[in-house]
N, C-alpha and C positions, 0 to 999 in steps of 0.2 A: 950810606944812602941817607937823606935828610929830606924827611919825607913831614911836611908841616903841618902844625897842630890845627883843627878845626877852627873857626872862627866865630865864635858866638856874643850876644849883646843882648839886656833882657832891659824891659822897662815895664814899671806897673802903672795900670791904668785907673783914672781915679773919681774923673768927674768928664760926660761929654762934648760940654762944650767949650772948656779950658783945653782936652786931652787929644782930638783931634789934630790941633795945630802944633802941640809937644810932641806927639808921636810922628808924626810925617818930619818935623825938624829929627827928632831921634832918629828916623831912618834913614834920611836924606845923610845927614853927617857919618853914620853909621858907615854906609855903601859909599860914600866919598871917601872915607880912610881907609878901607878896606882897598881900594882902588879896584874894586868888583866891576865887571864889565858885564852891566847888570843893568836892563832898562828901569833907568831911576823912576821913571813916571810910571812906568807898571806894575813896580815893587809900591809905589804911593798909594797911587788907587787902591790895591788888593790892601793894603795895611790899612788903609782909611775905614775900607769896605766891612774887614775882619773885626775891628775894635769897634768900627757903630753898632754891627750886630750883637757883639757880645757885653758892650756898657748899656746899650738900650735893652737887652732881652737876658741877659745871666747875671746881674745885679754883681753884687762884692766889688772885691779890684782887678779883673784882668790881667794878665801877665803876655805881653808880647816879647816874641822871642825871634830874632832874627839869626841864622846861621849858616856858613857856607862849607864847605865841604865835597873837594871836588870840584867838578863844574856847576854845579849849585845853589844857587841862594832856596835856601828854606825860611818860609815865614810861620811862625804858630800862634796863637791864641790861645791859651787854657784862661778855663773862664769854670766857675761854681756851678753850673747849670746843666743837668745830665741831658735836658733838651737838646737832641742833635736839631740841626740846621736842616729845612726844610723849604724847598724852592718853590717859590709860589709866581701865580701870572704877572710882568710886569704891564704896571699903569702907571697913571699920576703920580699913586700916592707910595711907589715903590717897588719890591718885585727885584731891580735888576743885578742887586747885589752878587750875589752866586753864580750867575750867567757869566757876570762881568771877570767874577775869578775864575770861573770854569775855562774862559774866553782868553783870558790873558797866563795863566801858569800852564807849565805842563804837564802838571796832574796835581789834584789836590782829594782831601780826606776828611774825616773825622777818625776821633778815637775817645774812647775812654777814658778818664784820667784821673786818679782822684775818687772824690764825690762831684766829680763833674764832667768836663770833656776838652777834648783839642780842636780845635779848627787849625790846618797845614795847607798848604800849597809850595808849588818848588816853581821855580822859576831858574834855567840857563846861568851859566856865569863862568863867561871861558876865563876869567882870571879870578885870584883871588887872594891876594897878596898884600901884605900888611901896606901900606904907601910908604917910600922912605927908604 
């Protein structure tokens, strides 16, 4: 039986207004080689989503982590900030981050990690297989 190894891809984050438009290229190519059959736009957004909150709000480097497994894509965030993530009203000036990942994955988390924490969500991926 040949049963295939996980799929995982990490990228550290550094600064956010440079890191933004390197991490969505990182995931975009990421889920293009993977040949994941994985809504590329909703893995974007939630990645966008994840890394604002955690370079604007858990200072240090970020660590995103994409990985599939199964039907799957798993996205995480560990970040230096024991601060769990807290959904507040959205307005103008914000708010819809969490919604927006609550709205698009199908199920997401925190946890522990460290001297800090994880922000996950999973999102569907009826394939997932190296391209090629």
């Amino acid at each position: 039986m040949n049963i295939p190894a996980p799929l995982t891809a990490e990228c550290t984050l550094t600064d956010v207004a440079a890191e933004l438009a390197a991490v969505r290229r990182f995931t975009r190519l990421t889920l293009l080689a993977w040949a994941s059959e994985v809504s590329v736009d909703d893995a974007l957004l939630i990645v966008t989503e994840l890394a604002t909150n955690a370079l604007q709000h858990a200072g240090g480097n970020p660590v995103l982590r994409l990985s599939v497994t199964g039907a799957e894509l798993r996205i995480e965030v560990f970040d230096d900030s024991p601060a769990l993530p807290a959904r507040r009203p959205a307005g103008a000036d914000g708010g819809w981050g969490l919604a927006l990942v609550e709205r698009l994955s199908s199920a997401w988390g925190t946890a522990r990690h460290g001297r800090g924490k994880l922000v996950w969500c999973a999102l569907p991926a009826t394939s997932a297989e190296l391209a090629g």
